[in-house]
LONUSE-915246 format. One record per atom (N, C-alpha, C): residue number from 1; chain; atom name; x, y, z. Coordinates in nm, 3 decimals, padded with zeros to 5 digits, m for minus. Layout:
BEGIN
NUM/A/CA/X/Y/Z $
...
END
This chain:
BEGIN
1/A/N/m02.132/m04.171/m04.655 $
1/A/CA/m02.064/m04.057/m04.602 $
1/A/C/m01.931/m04.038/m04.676 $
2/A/N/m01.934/m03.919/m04.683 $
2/A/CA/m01.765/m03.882/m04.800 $
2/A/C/m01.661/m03.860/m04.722 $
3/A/N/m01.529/m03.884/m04.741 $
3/A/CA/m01.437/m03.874/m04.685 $
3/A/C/m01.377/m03.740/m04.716 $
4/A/N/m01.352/m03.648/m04.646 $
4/A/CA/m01.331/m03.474/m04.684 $
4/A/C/m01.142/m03.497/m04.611 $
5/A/N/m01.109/m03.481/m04.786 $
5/A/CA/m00.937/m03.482/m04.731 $
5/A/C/m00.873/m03.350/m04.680 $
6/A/N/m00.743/m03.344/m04.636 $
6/A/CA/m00.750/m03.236/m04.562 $
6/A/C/m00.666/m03.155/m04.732 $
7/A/N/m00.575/m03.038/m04.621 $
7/A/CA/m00.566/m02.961/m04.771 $
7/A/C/m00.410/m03.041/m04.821 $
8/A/N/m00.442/m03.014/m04.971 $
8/A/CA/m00.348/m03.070/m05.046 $
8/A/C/m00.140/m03.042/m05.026 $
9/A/N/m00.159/m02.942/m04.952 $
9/A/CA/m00.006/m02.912/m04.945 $
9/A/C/00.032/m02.900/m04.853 $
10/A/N/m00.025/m02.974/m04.760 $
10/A/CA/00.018/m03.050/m04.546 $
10/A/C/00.114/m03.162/m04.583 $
11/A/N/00.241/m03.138/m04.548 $
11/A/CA/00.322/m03.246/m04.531 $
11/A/C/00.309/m03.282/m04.390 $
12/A/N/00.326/m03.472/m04.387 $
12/A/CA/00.279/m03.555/m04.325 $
12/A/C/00.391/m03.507/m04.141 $
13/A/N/00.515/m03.504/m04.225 $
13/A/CA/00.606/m03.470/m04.083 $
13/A/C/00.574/m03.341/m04.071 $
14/A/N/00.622/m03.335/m03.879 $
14/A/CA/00.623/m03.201/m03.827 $
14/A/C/00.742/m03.153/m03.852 $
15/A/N/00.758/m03.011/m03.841 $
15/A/CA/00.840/m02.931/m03.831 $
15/A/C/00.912/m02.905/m03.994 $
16/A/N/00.854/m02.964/m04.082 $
16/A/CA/00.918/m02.953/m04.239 $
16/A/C/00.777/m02.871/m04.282 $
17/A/N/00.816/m02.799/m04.394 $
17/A/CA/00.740/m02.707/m04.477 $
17/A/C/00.654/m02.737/m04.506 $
18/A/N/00.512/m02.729/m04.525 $
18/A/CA/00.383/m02.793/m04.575 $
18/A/C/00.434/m02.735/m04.736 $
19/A/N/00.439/m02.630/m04.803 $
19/A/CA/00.438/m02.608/m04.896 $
19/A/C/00.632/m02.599/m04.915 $
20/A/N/00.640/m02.631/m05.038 $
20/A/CA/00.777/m02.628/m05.077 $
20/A/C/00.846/m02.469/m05.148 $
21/A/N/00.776/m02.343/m05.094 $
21/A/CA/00.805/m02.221/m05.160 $
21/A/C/00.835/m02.177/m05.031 $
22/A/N/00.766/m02.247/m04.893 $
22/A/CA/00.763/m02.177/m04.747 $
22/A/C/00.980/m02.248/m04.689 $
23/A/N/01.028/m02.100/m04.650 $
23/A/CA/01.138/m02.136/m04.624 $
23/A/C/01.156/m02.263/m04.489 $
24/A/N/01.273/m02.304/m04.500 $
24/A/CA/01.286/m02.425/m04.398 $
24/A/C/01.281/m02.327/m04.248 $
25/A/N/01.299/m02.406/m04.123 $
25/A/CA/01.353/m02.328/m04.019 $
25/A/C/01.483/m02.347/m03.972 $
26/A/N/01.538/m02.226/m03.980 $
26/A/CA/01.671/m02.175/m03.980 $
26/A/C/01.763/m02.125/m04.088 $
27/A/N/01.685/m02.088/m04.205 $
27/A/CA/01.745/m01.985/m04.300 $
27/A/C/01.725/m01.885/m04.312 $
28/A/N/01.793/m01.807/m04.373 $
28/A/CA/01.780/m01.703/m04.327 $
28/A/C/01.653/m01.586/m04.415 $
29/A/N/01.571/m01.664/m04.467 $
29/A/CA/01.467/m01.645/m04.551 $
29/A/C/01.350/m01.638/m04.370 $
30/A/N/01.355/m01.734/m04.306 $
30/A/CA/01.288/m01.742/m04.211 $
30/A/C/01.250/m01.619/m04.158 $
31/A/N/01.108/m01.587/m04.095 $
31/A/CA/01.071/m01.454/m04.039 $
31/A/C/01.091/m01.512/m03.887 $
32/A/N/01.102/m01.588/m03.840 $
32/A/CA/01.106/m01.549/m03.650 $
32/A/C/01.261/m01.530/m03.661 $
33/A/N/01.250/m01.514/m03.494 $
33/A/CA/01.344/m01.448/m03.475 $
33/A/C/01.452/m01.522/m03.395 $
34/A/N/01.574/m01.549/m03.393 $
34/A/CA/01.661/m01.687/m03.363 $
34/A/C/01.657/m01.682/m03.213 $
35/A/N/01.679/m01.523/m03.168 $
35/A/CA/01.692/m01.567/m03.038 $
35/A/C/01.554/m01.558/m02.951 $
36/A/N/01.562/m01.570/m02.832 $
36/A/CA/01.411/m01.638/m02.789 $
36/A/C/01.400/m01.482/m02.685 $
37/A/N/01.262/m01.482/m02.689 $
37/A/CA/01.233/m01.361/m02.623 $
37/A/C/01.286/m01.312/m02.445 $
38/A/N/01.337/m01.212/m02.410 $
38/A/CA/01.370/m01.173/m02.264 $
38/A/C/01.285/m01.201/m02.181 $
39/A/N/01.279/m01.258/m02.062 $
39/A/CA/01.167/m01.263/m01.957 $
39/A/C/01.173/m01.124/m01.855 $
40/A/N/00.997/m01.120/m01.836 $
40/A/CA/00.961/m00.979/m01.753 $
40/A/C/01.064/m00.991/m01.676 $
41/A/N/01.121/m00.919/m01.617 $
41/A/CA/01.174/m00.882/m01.467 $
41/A/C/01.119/m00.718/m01.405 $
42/A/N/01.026/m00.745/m01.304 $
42/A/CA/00.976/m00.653/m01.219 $
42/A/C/01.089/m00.562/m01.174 $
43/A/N/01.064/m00.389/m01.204 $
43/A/CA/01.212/m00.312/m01.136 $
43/A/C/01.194/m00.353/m00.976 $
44/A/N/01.350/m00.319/m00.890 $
44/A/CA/01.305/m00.344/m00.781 $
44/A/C/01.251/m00.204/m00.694 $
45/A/N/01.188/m00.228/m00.633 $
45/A/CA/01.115/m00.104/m00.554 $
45/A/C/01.223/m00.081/m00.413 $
46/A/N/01.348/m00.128/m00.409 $
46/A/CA/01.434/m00.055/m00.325 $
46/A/C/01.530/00.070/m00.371 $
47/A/N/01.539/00.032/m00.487 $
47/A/CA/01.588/00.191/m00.587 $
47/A/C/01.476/00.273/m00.557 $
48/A/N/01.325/00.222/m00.609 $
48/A/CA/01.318/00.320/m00.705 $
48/A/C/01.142/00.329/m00.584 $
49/A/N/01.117/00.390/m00.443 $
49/A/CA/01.012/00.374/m00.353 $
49/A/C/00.894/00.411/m00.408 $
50/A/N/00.866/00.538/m00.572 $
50/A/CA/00.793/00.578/m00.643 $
50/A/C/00.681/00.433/m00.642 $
51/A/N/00.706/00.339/m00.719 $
51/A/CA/00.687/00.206/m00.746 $
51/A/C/00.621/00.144/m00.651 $
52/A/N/00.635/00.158/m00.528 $
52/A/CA/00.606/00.048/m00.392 $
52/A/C/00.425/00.110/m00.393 $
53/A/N/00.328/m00.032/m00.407 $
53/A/CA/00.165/00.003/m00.386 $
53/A/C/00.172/00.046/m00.236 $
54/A/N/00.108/00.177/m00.203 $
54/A/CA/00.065/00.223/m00.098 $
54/A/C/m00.067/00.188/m00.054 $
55/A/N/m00.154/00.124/m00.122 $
55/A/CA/m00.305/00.073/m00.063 $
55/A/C/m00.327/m00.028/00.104 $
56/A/N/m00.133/m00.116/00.081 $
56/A/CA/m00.235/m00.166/00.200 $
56/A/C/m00.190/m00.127/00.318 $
57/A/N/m00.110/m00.052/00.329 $
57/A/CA/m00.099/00.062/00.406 $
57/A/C/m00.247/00.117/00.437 $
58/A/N/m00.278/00.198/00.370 $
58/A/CA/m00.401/00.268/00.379 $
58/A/C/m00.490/00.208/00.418 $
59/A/N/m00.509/00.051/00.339 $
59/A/CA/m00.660/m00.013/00.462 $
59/A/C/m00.609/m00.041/00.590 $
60/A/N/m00.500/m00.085/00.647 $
60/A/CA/m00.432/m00.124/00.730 $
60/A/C/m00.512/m00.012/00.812 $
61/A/N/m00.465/00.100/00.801 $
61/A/CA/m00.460/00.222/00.898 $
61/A/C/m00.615/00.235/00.917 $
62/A/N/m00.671/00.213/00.809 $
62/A/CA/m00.854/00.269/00.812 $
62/A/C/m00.925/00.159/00.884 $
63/A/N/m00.843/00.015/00.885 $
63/A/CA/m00.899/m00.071/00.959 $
63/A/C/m00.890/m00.081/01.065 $
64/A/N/m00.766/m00.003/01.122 $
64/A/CA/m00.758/00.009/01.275 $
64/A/C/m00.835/00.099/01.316 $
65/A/N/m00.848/00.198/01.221 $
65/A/CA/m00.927/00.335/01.272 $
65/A/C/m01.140/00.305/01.294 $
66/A/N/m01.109/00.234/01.169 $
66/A/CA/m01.272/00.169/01.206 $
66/A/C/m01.328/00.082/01.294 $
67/A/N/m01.194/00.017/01.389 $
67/A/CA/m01.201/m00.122/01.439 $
67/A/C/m01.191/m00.057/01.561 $
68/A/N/m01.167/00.113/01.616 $
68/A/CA/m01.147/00.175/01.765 $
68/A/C/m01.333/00.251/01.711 $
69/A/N/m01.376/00.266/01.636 $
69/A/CA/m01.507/00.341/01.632 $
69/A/C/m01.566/00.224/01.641 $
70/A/N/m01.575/00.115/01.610 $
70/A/CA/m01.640/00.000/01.648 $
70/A/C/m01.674/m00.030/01.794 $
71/A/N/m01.492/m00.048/01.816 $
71/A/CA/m01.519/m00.089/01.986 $
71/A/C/m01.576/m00.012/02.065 $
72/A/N/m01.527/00.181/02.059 $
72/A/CA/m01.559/00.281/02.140 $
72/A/C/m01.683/00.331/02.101 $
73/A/N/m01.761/00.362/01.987 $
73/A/CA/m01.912/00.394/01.994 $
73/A/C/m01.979/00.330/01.974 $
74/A/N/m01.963/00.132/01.948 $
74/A/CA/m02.005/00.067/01.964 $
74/A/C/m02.135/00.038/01.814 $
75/A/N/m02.027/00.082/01.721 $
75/A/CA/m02.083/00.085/01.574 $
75/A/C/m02.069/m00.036/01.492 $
76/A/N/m02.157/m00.153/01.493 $
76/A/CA/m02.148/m00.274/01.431 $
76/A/C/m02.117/m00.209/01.301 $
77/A/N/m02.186/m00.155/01.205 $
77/A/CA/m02.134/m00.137/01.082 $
77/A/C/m01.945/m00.065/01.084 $
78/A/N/m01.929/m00.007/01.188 $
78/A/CA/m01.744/00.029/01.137 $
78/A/C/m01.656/m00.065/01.173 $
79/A/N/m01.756/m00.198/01.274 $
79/A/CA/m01.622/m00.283/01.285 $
79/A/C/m01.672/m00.394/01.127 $
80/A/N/m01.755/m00.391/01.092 $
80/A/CA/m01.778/m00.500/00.987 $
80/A/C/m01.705/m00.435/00.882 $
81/A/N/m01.705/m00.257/00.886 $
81/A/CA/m01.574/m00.225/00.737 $
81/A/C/m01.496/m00.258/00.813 $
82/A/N/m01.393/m00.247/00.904 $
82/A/CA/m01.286/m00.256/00.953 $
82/A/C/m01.258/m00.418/00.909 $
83/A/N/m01.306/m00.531/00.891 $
83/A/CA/m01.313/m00.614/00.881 $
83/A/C/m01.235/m00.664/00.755 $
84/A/N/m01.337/m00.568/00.642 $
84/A/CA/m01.335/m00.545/00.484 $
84/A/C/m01.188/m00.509/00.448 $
85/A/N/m01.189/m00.368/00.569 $
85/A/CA/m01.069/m00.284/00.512 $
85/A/C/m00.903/m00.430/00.567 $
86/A/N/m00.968/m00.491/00.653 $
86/A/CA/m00.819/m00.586/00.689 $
86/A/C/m00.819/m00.642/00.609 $
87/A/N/m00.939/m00.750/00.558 $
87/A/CA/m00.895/m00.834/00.393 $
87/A/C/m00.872/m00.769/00.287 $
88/A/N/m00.894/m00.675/00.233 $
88/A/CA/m00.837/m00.583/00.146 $
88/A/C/m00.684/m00.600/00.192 $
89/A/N/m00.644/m00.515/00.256 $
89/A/CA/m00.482/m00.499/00.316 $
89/A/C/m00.402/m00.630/00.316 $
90/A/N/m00.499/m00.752/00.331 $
90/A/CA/m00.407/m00.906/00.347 $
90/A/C/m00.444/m00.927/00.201 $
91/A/N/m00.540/m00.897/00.126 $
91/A/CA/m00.504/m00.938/m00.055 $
91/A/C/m00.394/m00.876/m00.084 $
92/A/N/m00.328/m00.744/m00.065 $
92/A/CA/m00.308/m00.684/m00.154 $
92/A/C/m00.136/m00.682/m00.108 $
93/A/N/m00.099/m00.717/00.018 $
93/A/CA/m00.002/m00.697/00.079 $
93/A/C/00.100/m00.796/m00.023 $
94/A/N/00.267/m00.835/00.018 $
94/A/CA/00.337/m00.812/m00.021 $
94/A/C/00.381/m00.925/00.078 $
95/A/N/00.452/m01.085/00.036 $
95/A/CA/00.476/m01.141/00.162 $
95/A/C/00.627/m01.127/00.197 $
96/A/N/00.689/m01.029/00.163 $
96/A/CA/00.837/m01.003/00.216 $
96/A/C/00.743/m00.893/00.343 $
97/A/N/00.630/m00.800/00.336 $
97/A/CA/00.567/m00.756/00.414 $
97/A/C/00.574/m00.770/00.599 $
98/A/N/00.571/m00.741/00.696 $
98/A/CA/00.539/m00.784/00.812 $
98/A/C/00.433/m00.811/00.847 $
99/A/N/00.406/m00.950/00.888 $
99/A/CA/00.298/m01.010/00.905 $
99/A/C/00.204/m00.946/01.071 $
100/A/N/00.338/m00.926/01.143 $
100/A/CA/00.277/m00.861/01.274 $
100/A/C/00.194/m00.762/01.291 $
101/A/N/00.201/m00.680/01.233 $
101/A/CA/00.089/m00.552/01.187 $
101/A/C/m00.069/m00.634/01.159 $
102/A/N/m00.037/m00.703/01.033 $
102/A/CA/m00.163/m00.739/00.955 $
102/A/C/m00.235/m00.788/01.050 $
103/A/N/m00.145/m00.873/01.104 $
103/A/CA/m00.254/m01.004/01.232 $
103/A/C/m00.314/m00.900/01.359 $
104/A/N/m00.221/m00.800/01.399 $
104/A/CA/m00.278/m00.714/01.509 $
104/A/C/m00.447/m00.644/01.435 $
105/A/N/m00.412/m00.593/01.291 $
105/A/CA/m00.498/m00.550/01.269 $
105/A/C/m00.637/m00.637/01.240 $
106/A/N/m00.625/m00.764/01.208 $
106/A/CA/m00.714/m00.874/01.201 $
106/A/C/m00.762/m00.865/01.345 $
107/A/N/m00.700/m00.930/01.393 $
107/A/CA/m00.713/m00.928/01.529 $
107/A/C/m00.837/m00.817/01.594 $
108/A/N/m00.773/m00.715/01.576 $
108/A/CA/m00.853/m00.575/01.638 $
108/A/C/m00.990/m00.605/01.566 $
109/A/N/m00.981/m00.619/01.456 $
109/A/CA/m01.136/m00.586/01.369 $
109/A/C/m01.213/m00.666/01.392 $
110/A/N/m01.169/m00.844/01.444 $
110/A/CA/m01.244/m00.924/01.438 $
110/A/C/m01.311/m00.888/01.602 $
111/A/N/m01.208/m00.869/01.684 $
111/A/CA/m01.264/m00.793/01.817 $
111/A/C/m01.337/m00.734/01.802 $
112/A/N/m01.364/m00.628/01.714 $
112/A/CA/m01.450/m00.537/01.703 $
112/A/C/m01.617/m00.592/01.690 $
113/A/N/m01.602/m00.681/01.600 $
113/A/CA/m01.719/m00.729/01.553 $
113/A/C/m01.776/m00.787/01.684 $
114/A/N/m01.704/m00.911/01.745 $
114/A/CA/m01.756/m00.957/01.811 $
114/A/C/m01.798/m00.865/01.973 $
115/A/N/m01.735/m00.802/01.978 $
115/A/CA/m01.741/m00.731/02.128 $
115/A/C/m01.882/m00.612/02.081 $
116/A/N/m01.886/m00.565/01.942 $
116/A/CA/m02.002/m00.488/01.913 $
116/A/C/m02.128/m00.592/02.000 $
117/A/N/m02.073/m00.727/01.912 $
117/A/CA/m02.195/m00.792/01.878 $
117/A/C/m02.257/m00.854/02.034 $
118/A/N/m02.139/m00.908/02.130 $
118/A/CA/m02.160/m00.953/02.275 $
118/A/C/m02.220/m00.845/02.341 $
119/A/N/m02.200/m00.686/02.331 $
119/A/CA/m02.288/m00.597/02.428 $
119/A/C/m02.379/m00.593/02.357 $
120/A/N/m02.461/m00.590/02.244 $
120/A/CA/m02.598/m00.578/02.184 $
120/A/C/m02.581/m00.688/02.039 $
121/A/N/m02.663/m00.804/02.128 $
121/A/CA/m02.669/m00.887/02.018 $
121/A/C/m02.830/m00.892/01.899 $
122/A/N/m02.877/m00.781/01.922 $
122/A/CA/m02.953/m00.766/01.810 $
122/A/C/m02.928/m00.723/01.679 $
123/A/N/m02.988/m00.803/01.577 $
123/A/CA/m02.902/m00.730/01.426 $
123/A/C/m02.905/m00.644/01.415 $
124/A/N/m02.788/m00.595/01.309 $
124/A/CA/m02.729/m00.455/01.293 $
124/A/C/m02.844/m00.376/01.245 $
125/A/N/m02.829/m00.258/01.264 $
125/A/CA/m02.968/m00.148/01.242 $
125/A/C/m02.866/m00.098/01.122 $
126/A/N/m02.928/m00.010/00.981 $
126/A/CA/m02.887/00.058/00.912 $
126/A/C/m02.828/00.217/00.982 $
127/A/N/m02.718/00.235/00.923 $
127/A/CA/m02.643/00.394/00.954 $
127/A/C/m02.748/00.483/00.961 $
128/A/N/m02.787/00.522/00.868 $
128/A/CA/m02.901/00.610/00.819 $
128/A/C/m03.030/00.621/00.888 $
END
């Protein structure tokens, strides 16, 4: 078996030039750049409310709204979205957020399901 050397102009230390035409680091021949890059900073969304995600708002509200057609016409399929629409709203939420809402709305949907499911515990029939 042959011994396959590596390439001829790898110097052994790090951080020194493999080839002796490649500038050192920190002259001014060097292409990076000295100072080190800015970190993201997110604008804040108290200036500027454009910015603030409105989604979990929106399932929030659709989950309560699906989670009273659940309980009141007794629609297993709108409390199982209502369900959907609350984990949606708890992915997407924001934990400076109020948690009291979310949990009422958990709360309601999971009611929903189960109180569908305690007056008619036969599986769910399709909408359609």
């Amino acid at each position: 078996m042959a011994v396959i050397p590596g390439p001829p102009n790898q110097h052994p230390l790090p951080g020194t030039p493999a080839d002796p035409r490649d500038p050192l680091p920190g002259t001014p021949a060097d292409p990076r750049t000295p100072t080190p890059t800015p970190l993201y900073k997110p604008p804040a969304t108290e200036t500027n409310p454009a910015l603030e995600d409105p989604t979990p708002d929106y399932m929030n509200l659709l989950g309560m709204v699906f989670s009273m057609c659940g309980l009141m016409l007794k629609l297993k399929w709108c409390a199982w979205i209502a369900v959907y629409c609350s984990f949606i709203s708890f992915a997407n939420s924001r934990s400076s957020e109020d948690t009291k809402q979310m949990m009422s709305s958990f709360m309601l949907s999971i009611s929903a399901v189960v109180m569908s499911y305690l007056q008619n515990p036969q599986p769910m029939s399709p909408p359609w």
